[in-house]
C-alpha positions in Angstrom: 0.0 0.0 0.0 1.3 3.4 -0.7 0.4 5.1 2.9 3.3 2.1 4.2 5.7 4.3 1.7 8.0 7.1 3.6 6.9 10.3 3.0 9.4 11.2 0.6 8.4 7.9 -1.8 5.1 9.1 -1.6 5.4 12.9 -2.2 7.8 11.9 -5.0 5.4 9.8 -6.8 2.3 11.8 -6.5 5.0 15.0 -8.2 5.5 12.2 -10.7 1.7 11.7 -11.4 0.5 15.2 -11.2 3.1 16.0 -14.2 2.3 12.7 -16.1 -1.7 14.0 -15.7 -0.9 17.7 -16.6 1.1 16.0 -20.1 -1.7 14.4 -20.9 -3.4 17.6 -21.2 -5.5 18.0 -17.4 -5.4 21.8 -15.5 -3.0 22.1 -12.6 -6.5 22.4 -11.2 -7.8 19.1 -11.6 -4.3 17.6 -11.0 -4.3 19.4 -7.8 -7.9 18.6 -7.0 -7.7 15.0 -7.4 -4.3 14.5 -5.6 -4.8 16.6 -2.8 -6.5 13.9 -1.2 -3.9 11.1 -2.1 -6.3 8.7 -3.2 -4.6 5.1 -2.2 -5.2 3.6 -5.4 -3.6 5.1 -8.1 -5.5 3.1 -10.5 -8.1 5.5 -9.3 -6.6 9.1 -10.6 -7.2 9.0 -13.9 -11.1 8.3 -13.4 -11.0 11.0 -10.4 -9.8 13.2 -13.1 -12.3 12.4 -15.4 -15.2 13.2 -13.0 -13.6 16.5 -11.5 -13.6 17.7 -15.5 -17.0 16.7 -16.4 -18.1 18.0 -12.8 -16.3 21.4 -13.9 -18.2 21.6 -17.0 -21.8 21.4 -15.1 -22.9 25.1 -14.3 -23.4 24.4 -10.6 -19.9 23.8 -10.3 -18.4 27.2 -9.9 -20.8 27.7 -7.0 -20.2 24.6 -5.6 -16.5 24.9 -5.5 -16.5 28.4 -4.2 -18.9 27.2 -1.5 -17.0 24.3 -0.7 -13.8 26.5 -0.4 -16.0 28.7 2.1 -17.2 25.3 3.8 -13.3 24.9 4.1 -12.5 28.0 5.7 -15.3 27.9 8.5 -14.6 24.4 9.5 -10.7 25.4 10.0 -11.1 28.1 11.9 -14.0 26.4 14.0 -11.7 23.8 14.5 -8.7 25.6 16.2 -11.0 25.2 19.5 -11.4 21.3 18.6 -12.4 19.1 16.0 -15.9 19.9 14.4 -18.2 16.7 14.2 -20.2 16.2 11.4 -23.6 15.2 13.8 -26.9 17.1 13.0 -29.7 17.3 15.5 -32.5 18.0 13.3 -34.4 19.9 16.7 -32.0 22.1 16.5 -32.1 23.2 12.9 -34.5 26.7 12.8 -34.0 28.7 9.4 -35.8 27.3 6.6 -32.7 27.2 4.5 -30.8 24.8 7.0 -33.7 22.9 6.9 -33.5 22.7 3.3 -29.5 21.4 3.0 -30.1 19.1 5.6 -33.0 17.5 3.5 -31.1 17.7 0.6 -28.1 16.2 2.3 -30.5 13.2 3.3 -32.0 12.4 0.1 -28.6 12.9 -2.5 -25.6 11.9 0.1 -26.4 8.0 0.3 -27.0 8.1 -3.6 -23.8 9.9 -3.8 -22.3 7.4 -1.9 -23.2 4.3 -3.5 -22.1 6.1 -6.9 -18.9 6.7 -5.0 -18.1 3.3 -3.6 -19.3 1.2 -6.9 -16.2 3.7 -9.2 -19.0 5.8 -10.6 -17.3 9.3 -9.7 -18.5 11.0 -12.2 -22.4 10.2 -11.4 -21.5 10.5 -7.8 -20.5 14.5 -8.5 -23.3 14.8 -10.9 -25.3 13.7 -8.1 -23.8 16.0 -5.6 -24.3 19.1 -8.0 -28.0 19.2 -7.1 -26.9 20.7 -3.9 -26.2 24.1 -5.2 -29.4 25.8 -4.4 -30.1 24.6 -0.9 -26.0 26.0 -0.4 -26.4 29.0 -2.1 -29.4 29.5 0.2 -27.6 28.6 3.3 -25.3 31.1 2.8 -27.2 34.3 1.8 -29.6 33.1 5.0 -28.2 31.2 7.5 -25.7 32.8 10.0 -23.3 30.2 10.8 -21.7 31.2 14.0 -24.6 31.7 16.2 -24.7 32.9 19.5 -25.8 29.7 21.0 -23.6 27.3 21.3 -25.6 24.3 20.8 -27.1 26.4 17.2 -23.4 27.0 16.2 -22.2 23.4 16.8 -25.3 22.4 15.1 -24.4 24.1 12.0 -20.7 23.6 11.9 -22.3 19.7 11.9 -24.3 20.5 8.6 -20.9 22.2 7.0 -19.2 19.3 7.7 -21.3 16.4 6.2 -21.4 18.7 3.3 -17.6 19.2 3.1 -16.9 15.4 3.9 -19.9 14.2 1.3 -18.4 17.1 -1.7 -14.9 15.9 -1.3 -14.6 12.1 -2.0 -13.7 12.2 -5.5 -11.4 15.1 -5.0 -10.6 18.6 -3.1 -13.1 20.9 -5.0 -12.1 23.9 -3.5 -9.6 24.0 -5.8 -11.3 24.5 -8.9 -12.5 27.7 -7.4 -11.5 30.7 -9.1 
């Protein structure tokens, strides 16, 4: 397995890979998307690639990997006072538009993650794009650091099923602009 590999082995062939991918004509982008989460079969890239630029081409995805960058942000500076959990009491969720991504997380996540575990990457990002709205919506209404505690840990929860369901095929925060 390549995690058994020093550190150096494997930084040295993921360089290898991201140039061999770059050759063959894929963006730094979606080199740097795909191997930013070291997939542990390599066998994988290539298809990893090939989702990440059809997901590119869908017009949610500029959204999505804007959001997903802001998703990034909030979860690393929530979790400088601990680790966030991705738990979601669904008492606890009072804006309509939390309500909203946390149904939609329900309904497309497992369907996403079947795609996901059967090789289907591509389907599974397709899947994911339908999010969009019910983000967007989160955003414009939806203040994430609340007050309350329990409200604020509530909704870092909801960021981070998000983040951890958008980012199995790749790190889409880097095809943001």
């Amino acid at each position: 397995k390549i995690q058994d590999a020093t550190p150096q082995l494997v930084e040295f062939i993921y360089d290898r890979l991201a140039n061999m991918f770059r050759e063959q004509g894929y963006s730094a982008q979606e080199v740097e998307a795909v191997l930013a989460l070291q997939p542990q079969r390599l066998s994988d890239v290539q298809k990893r690639l090939e989702a990440v630029r059809a997901f590119a081409a869908l017009p949610e995805a500029p959204a999505l990997a804007a959001a997903n960058k802001r998703v990034g942000n909030i979860l690393k500076k929530a979790e400088v006072e601990g680790p966030v959990d991705a738990h979601v009491n669904p008492a606890l969720l009072q804006e309509q538009a939390e309500k909203d991504l946390f149904a939609a997380l329900q309904r497309f996540v497992p369907e996403a993650n079947a795609q996901f575990d059967a090789g289907d990457y591509t389907a599974s990002l397709q899947t994911l794009a339908v999010l969009r709205a019910p983000v967007d919506a989160f955003f414009d209404d939806v203040m994430v650091n609340a007050e309350q505690l329990d409200l604020r840990l509530n909704r870092l929860g909801l960021l981070k099923s998000l983040h951890e369901a958008m980012n199995r095929v790749a790190d889409l925060s880097r095809l943001a602009a």
